[in-house]
N, C-alpha and C positions, 0 to 999 in steps of 0.2 A: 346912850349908844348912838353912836356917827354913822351910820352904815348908808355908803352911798347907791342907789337903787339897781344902778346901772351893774355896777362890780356885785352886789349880792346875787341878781337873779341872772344873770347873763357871762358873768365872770371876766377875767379878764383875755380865758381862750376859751371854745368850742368846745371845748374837750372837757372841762371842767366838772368833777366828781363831790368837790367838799369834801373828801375822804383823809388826804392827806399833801395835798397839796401849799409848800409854804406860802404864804402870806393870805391865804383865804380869810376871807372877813365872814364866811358862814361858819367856819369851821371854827373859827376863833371865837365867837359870837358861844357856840356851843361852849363849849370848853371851859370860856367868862360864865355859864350860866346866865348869857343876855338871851338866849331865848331857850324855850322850852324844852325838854327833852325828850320828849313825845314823839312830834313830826318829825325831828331831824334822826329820832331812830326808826321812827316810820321808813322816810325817805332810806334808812340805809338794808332795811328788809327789802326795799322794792328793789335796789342795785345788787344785793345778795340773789332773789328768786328771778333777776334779771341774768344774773352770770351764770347759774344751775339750767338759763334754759336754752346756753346757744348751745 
């Protein structure tokens, strides 16, 4: 797996979720089974109990 450091943990906007944005190399990464699916469903509970608490 190629994953460049910059575009994985910083993206390539601000705004960036890994959710479903096209060309995400996290979410693609997911998807490939290149990383685990643990954290990254970790990470999508905390966006979940993040959006129930505005």
């Amino acid at each position: 797996m190629n994953l460049n450091k910059r575009r994985v943990f910083h993206g390539k906007f601000n705004n960036y979720l890994h959710v479903s944005e096209l060309r995400c190399v996290v979410l693609e990464a997911f998807v490939n089974g290149d990383i685990a699916d643990s954290p990254y469903m970790s990470y999508l509970n905390m966006l979940e109990d993040s959006d129930h608490r505005r």
